[in-house]
Structure formats: C-alpha cells, structure tokens
N, CA, C and O atoms as a GROMACS GRO file, in nm:
protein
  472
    1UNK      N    1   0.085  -0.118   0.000
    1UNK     CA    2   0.000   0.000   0.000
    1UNK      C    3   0.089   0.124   0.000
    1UNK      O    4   0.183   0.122   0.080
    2UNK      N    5   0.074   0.236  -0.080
    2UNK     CA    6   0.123   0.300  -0.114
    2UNK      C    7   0.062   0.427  -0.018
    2UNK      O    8  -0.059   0.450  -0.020
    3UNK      N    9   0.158   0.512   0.069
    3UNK     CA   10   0.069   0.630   0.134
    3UNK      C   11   0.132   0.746   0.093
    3UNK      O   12   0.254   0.752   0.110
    4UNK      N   13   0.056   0.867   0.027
    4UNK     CA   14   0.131   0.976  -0.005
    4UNK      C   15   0.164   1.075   0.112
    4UNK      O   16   0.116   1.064   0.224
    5UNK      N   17   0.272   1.199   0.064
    5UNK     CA   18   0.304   1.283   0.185
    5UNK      C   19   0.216   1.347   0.156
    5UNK      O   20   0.131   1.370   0.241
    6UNK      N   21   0.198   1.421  -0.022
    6UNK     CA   22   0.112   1.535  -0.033
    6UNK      C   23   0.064   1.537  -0.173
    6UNK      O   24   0.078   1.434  -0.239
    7UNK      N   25   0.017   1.627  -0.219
    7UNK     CA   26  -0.078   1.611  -0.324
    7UNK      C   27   0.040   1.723  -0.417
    7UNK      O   28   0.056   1.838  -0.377
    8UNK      N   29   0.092   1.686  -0.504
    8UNK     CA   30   0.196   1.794  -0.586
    8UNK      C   31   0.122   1.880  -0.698
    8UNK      O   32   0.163   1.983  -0.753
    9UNK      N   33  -0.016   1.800  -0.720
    9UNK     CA   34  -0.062   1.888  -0.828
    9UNK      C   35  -0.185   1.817  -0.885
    9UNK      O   36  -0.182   1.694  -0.888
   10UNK      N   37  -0.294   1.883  -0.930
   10UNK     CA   38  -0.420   1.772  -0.955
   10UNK      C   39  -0.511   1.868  -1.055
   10UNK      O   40  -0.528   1.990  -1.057
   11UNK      N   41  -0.554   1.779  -1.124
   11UNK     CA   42  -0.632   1.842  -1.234
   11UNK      C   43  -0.715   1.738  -1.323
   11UNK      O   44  -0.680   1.625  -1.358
   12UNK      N   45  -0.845   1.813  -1.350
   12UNK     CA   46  -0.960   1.716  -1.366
   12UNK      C   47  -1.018   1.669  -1.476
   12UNK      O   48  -1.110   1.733  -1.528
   13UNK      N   49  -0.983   1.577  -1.516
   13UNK     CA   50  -0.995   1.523  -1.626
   13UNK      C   51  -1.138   1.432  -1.686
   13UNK      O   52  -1.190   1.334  -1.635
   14UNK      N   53  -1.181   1.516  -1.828
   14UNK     CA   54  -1.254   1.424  -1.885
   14UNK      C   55  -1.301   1.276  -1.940
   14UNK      O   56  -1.224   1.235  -2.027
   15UNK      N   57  -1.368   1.220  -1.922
   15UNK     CA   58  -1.374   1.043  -1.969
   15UNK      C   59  -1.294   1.061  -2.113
   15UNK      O   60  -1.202   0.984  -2.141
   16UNK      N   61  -1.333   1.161  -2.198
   16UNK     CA   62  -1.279   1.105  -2.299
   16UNK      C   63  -1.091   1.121  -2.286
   16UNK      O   64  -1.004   1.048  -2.334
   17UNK      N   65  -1.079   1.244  -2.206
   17UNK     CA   66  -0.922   1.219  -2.197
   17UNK      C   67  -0.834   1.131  -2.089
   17UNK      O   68  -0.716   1.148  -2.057
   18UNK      N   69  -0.924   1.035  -2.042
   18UNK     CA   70  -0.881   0.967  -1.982
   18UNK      C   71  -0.857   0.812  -2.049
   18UNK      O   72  -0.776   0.726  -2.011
   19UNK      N   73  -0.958   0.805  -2.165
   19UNK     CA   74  -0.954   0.731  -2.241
   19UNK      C   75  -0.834   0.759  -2.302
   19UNK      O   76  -0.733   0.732  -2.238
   20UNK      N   77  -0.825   0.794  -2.380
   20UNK     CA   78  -0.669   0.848  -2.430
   20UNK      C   79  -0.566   0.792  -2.373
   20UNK      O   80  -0.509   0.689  -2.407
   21UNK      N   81  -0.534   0.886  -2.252
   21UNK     CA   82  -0.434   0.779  -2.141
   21UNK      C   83  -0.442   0.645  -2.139
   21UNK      O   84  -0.352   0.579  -2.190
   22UNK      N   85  -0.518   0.602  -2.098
   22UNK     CA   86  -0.553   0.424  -2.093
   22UNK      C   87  -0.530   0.367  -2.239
   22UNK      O   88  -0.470   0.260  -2.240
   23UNK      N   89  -0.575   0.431  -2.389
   23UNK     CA   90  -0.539   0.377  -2.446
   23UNK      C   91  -0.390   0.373  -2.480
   23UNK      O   92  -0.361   0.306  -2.580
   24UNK      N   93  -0.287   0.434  -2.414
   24UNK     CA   94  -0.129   0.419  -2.417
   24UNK      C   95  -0.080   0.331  -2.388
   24UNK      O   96   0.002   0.263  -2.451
   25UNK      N   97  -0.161   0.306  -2.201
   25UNK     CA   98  -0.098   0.242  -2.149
   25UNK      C   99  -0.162   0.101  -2.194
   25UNK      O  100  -0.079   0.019  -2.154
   26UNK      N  101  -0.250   0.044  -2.246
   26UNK     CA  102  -0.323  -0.060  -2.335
   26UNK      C  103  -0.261  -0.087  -2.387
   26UNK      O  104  -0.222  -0.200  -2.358
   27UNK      N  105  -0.190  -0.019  -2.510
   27UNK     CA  106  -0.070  -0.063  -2.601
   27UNK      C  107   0.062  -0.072  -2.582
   27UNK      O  108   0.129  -0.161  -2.633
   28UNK      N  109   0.113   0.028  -2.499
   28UNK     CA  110   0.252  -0.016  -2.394
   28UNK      C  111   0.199  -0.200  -2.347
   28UNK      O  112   0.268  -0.297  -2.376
   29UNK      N  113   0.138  -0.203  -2.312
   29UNK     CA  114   0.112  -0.318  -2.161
   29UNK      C  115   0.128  -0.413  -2.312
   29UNK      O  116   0.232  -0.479  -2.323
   30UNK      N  117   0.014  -0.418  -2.436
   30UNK     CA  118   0.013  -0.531  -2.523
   30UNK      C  119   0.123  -0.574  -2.591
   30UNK      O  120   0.122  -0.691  -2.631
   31UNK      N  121   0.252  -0.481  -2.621
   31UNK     CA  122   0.372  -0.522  -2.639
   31UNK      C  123   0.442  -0.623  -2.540
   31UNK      O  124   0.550  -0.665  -2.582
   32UNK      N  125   0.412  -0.659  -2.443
   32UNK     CA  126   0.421  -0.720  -2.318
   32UNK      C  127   0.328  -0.854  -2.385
   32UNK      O  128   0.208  -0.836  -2.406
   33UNK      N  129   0.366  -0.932  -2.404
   33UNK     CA  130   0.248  -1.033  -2.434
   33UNK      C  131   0.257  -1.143  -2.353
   33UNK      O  132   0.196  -1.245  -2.385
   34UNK      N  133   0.336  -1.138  -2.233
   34UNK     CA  134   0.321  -1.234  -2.116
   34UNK      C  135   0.214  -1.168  -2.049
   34UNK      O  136   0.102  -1.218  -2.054
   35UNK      N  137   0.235  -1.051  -1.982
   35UNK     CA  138   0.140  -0.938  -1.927
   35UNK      C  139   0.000  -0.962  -1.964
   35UNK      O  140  -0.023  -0.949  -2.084
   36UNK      N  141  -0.075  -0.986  -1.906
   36UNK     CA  142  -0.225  -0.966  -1.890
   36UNK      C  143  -0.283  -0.866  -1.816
   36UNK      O  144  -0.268  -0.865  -1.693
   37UNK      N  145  -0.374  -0.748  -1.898
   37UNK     CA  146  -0.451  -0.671  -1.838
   37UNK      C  147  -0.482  -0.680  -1.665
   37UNK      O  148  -0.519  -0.791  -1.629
   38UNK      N  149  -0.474  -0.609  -1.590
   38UNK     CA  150  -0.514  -0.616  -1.458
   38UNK      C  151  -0.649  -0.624  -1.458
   38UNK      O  152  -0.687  -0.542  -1.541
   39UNK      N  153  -0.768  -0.695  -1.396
   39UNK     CA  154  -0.934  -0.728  -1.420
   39UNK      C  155  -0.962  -0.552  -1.405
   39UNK      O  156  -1.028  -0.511  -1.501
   40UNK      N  157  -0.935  -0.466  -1.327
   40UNK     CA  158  -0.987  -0.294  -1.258
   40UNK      C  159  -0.934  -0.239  -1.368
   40UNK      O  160  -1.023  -0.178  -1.428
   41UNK      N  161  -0.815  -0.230  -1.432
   41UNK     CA  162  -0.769  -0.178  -1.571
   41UNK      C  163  -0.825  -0.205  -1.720
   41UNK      O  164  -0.830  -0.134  -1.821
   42UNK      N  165  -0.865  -0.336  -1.691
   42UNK     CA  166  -0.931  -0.331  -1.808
   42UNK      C  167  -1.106  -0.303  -1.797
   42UNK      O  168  -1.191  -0.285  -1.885
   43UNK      N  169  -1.112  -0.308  -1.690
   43UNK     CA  170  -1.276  -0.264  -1.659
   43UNK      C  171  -1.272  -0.151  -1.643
   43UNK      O  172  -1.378  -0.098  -1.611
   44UNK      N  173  -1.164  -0.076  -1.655
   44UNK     CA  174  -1.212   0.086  -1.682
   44UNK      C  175  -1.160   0.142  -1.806
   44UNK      O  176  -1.171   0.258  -1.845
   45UNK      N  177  -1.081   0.007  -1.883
   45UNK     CA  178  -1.080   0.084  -2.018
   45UNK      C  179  -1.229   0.067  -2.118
   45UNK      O  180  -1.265   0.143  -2.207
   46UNK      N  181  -1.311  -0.081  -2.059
   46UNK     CA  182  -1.443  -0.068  -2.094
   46UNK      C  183  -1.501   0.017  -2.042
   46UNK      O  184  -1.601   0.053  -2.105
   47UNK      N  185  -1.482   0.073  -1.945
   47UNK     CA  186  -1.608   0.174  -1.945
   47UNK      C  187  -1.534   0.285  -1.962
   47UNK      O  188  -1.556   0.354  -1.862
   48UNK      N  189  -1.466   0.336  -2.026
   48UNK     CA  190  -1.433   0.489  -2.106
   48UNK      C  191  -1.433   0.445  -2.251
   48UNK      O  192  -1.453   0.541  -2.326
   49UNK      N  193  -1.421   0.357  -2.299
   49UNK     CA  194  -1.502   0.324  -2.411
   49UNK      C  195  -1.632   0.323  -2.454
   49UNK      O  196  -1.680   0.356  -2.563
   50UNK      N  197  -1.696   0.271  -2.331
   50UNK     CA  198  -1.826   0.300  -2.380
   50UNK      C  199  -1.891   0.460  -2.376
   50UNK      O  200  -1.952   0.524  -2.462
   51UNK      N  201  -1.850   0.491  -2.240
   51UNK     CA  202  -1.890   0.600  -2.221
   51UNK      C  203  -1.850   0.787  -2.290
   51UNK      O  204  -1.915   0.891  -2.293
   52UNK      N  205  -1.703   0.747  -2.338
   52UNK     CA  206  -1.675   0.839  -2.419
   52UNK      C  207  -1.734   0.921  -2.534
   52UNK      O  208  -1.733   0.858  -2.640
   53UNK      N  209  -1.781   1.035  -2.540
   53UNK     CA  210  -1.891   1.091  -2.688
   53UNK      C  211  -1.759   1.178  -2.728
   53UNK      O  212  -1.739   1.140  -2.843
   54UNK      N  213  -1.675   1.258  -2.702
   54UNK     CA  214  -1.626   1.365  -2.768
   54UNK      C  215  -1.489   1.288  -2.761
   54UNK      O  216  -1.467   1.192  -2.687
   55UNK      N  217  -1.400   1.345  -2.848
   55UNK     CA  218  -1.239   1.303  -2.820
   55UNK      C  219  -1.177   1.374  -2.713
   55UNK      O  220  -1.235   1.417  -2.614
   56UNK      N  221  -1.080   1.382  -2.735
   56UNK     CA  222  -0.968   1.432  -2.597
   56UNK      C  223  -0.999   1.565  -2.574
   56UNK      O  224  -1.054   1.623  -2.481
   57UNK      N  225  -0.930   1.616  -2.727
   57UNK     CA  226  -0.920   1.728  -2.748
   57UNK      C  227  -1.057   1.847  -2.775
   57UNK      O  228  -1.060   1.963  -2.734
   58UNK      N  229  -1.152   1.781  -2.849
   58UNK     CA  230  -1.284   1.807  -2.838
   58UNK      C  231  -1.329   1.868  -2.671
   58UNK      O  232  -1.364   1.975  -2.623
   59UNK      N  233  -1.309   1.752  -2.630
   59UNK     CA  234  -1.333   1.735  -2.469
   59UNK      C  235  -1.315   1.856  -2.404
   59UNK      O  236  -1.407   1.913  -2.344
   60UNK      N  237  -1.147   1.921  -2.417
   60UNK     CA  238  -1.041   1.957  -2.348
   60UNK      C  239  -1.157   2.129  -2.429
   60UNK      O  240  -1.258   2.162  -2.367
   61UNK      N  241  -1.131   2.184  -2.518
   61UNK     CA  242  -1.204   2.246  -2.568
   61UNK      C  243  -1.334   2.294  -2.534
   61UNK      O  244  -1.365   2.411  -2.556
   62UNK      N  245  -1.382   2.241  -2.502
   62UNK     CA  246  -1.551   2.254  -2.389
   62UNK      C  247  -1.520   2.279  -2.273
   62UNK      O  248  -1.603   2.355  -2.223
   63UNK      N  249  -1.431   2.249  -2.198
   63UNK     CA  250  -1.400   2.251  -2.039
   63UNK      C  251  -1.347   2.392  -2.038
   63UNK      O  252  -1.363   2.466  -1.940
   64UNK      N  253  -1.278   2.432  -2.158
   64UNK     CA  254  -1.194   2.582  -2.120
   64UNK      C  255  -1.289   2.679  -2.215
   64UNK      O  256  -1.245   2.787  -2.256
   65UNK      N  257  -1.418   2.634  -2.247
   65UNK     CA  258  -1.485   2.781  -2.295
   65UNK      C  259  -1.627   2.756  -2.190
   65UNK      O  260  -1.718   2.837  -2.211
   66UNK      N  261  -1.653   2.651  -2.082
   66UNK     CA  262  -1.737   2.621  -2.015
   66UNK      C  263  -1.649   2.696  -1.840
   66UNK      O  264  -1.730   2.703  -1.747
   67UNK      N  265  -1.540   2.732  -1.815
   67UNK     CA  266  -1.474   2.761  -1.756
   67UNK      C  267  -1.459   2.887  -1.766
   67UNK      O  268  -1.409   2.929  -1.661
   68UNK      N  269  -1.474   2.951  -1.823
   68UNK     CA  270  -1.471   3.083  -1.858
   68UNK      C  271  -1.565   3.182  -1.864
   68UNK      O  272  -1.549   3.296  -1.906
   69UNK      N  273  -1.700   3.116  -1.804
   69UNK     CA  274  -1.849   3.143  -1.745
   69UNK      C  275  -1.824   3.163  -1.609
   69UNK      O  276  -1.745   3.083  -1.558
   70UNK      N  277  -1.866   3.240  -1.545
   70UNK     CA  278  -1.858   3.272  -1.373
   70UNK      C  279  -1.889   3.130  -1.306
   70UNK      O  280  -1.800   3.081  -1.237
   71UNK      N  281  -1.980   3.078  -1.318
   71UNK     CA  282  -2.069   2.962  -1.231
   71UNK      C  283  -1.993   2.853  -1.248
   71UNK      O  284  -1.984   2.798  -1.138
   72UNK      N  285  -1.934   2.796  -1.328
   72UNK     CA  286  -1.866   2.681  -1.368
   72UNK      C  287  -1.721   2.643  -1.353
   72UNK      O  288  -1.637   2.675  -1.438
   73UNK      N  289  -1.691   2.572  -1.243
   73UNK     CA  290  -1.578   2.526  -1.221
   73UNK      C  291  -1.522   2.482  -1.247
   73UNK      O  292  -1.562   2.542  -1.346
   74UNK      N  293  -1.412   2.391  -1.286
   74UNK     CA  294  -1.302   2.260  -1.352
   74UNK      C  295  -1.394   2.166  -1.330
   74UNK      O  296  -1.443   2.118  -1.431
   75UNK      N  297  -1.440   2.118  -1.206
   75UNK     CA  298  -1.476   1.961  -1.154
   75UNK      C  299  -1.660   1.989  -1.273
   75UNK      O  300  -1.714   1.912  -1.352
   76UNK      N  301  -1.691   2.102  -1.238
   76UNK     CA  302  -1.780   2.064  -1.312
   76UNK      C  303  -1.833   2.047  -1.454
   76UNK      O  304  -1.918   1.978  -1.511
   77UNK      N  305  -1.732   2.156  -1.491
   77UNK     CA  306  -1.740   2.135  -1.643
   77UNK      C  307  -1.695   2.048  -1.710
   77UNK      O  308  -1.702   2.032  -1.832
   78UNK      N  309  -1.640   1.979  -1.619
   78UNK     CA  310  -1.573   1.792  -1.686
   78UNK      C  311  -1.681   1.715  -1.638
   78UNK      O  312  -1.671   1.596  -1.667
   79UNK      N  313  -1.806   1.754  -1.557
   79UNK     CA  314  -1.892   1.676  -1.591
   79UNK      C  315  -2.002   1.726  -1.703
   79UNK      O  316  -2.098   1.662  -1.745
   80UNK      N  317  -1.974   1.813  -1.728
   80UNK     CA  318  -2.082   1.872  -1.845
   80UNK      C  319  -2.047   1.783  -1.971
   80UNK      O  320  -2.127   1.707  -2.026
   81UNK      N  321  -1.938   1.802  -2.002
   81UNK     CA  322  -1.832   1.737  -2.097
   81UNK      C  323  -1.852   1.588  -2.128
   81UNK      O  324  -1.848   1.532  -2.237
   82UNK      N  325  -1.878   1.530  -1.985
   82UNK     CA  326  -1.909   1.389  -1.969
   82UNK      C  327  -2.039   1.390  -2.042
   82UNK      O  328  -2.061   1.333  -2.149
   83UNK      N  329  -2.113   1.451  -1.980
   83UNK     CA  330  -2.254   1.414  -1.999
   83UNK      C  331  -2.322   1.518  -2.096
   83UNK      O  332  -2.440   1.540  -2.071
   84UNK      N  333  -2.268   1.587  -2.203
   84UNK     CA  334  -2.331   1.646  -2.245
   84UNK      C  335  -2.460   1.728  -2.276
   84UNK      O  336  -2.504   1.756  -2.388
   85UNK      N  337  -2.513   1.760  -2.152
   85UNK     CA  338  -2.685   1.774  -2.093
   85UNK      C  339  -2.766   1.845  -2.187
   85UNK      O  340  -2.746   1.961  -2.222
   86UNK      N  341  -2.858   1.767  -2.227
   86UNK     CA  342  -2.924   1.842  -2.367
   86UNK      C  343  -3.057   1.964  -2.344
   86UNK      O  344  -3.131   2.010  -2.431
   87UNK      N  345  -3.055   1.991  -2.209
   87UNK     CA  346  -3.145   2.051  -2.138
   87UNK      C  347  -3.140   2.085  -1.997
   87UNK      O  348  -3.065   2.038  -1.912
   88UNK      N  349  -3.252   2.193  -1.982
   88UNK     CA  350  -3.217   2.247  -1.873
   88UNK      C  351  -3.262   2.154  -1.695
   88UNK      O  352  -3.214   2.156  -1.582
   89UNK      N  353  -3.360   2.093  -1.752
   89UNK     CA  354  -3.307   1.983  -1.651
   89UNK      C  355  -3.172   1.900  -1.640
   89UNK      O  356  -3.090   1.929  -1.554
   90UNK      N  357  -3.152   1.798  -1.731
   90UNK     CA  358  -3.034   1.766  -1.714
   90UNK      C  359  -2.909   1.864  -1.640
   90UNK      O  360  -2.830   1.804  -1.566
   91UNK      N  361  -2.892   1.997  -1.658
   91UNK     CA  362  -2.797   2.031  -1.633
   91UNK      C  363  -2.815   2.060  -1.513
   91UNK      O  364  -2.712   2.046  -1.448
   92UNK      N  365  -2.904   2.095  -1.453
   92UNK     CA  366  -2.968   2.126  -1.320
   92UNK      C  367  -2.914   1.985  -1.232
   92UNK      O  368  -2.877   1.996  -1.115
   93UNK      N  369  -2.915   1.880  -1.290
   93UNK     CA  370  -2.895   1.755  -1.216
   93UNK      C  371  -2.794   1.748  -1.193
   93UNK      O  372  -2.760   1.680  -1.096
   94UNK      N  373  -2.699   1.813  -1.270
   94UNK     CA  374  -2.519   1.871  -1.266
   94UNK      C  375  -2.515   1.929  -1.144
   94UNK      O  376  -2.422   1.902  -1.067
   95UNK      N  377  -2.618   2.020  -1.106
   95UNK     CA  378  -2.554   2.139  -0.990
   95UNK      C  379  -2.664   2.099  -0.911
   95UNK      O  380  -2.726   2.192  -0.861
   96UNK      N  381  -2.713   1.960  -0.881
   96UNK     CA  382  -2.780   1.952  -0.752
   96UNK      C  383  -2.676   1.976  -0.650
   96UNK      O  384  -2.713   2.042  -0.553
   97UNK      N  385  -2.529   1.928  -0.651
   97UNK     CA  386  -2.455   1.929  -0.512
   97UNK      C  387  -2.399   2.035  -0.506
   97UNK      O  388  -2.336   2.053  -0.402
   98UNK      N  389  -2.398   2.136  -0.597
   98UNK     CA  390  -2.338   2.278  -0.587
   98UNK      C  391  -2.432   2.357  -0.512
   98UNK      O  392  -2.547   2.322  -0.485
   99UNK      N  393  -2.373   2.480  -0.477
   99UNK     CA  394  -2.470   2.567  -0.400
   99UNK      C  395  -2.541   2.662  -0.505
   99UNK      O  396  -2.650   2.721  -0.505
  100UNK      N  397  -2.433   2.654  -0.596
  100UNK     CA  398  -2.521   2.756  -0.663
  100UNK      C  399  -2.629   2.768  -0.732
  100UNK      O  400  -2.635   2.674  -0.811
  101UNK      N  401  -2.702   2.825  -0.738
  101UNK     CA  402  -2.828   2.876  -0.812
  101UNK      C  403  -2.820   2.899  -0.938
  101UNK      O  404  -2.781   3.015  -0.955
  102UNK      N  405  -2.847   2.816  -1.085
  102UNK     CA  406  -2.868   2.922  -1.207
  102UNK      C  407  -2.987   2.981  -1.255
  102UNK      O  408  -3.092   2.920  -1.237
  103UNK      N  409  -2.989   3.076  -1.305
  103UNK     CA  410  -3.115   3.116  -1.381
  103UNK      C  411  -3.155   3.048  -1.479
  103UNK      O  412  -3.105   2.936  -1.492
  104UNK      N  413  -3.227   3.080  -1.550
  104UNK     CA  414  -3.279   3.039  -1.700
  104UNK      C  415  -3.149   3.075  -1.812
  104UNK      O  416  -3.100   3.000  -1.896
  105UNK      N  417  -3.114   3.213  -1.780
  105UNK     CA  418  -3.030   3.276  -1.879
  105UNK      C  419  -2.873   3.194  -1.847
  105UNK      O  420  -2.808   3.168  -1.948
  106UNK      N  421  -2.839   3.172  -1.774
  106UNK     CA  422  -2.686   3.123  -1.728
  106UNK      C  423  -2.692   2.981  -1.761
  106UNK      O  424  -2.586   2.929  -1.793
  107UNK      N  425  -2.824   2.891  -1.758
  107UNK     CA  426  -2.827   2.812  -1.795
  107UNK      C  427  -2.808   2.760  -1.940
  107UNK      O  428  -2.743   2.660  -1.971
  108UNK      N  429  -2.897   2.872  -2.050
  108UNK     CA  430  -2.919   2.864  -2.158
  108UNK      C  431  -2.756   2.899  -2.223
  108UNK      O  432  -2.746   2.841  -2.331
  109UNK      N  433  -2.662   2.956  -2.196
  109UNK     CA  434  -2.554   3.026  -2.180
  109UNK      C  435  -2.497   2.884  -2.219
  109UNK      O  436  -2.471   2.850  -2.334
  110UNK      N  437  -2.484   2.810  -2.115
  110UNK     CA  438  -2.400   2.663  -2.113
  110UNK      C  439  -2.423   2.569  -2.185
  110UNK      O  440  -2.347   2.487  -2.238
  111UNK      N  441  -2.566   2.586  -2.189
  111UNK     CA  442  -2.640   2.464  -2.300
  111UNK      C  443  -2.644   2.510  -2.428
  111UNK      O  444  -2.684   2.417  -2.498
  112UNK      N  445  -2.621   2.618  -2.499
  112UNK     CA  446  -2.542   2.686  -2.631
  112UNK      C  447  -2.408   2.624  -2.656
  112UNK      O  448  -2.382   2.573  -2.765
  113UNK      N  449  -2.321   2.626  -2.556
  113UNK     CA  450  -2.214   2.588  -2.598
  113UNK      C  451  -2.160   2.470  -2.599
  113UNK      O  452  -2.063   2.431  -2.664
  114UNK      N  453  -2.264   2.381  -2.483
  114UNK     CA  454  -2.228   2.283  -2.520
  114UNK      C  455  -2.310   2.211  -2.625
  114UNK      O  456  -2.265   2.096  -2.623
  115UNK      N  457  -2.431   2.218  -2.740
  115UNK     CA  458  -2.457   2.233  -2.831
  115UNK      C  459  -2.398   2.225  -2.915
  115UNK      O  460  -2.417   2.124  -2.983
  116UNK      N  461  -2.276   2.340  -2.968
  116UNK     CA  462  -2.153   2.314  -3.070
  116UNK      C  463  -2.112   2.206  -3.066
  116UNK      O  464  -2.084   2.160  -3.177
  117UNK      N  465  -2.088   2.117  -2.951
  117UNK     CA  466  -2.000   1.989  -2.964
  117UNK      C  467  -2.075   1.864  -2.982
  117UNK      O  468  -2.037   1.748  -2.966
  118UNK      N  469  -2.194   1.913  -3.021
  118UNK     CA  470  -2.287   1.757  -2.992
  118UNK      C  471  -2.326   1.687  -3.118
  118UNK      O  472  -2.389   1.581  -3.113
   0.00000   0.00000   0.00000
C-alpha cells in the first residue's frame, strides 16, 4: 500500500481524456504479451469506451470555454463534458450538489455551448 506525503498537483480530467491515457498504457502493456490486463484496468478501459462521446481534445475544448463562465468550475465542467446535458433539466442535475443557483439565462448560456460539440 502505497501512502502519499502530499498532493503535488491535480487536475480534472474528462472520460474522454482519460480514455486516451488508458489507451497508451493498453498498447505499452500489449507489447508485453506475457502481461495480462489487470481485471480494474481493463474494466475501466471498458467503461471509457463506452462511455466516451467527444475526443480528448474536443473534450479539453468545452471545459476551457465552459470555464470561462462565472458559475462553472473545472470539476464541473468535466462533468458537463461527460454528460453532455441536452437541457435544462439535465444540467440542473449537474448542480444539484453545488450551491449555486442558475437562472434560465446562465443556464441557456451553457447549454449553447455545449450544443456546438454535440
């Protein structure tokens, strides 16, 4: 078991760019052909496969013009990203655990842009 001293640096990443990563280390590991997938490694490269809609970069692209809105944080706009919310419920279901409040207009704001990517 591995215990850290401290946290050096952290930043929040989308399914689809996490997919990405995993698919490296997928193909690093398959050059290895004694090596067999770990069962938790490869059950999370299935599920960023499945779950992935945008590419990396796509991804990465939405998070920094969804970030650049007052209301919207890193952690959350990588779930917008995830889930692409096609409405103003859906997105509302985004910020049940936030405190904040959106309007109609701040809402419609987010769901424009994320629109372009869909």
């Amino acid at each position: 078991m591995t215990i850290f001293q401290e946290i050096v640096s952290e930043e929040y990443l989308t399914v689809s760019e996490v997919k990405e990563y995993l698919q490296k280390i997928e193909k690093e590991r398959s050059l290895d052909e004694d090596r067999e997938l770990p069962y938790e490694l490869a059950r999370t490269i299935e599920h960023v496969n499945r779950f992935s809609v945008l590419g990396a970069k796509e991804a990465r692209e939405l998070v920094n013009k969804l970030i650049e809105l007052d209301k919207v944080n890193a952690l959350t706009a990588c779930k917008i990203a995830d889930l692409l919310p096609q409405s103003r419920d859906e997105l509302r279901s985004i910020y049940t655990q936030n405190r904040h409040n959106l309007d109609g207009e701040e809402l419609d704001k987010i769901l424009v842009i994320v629109a372009e990517y869909v």
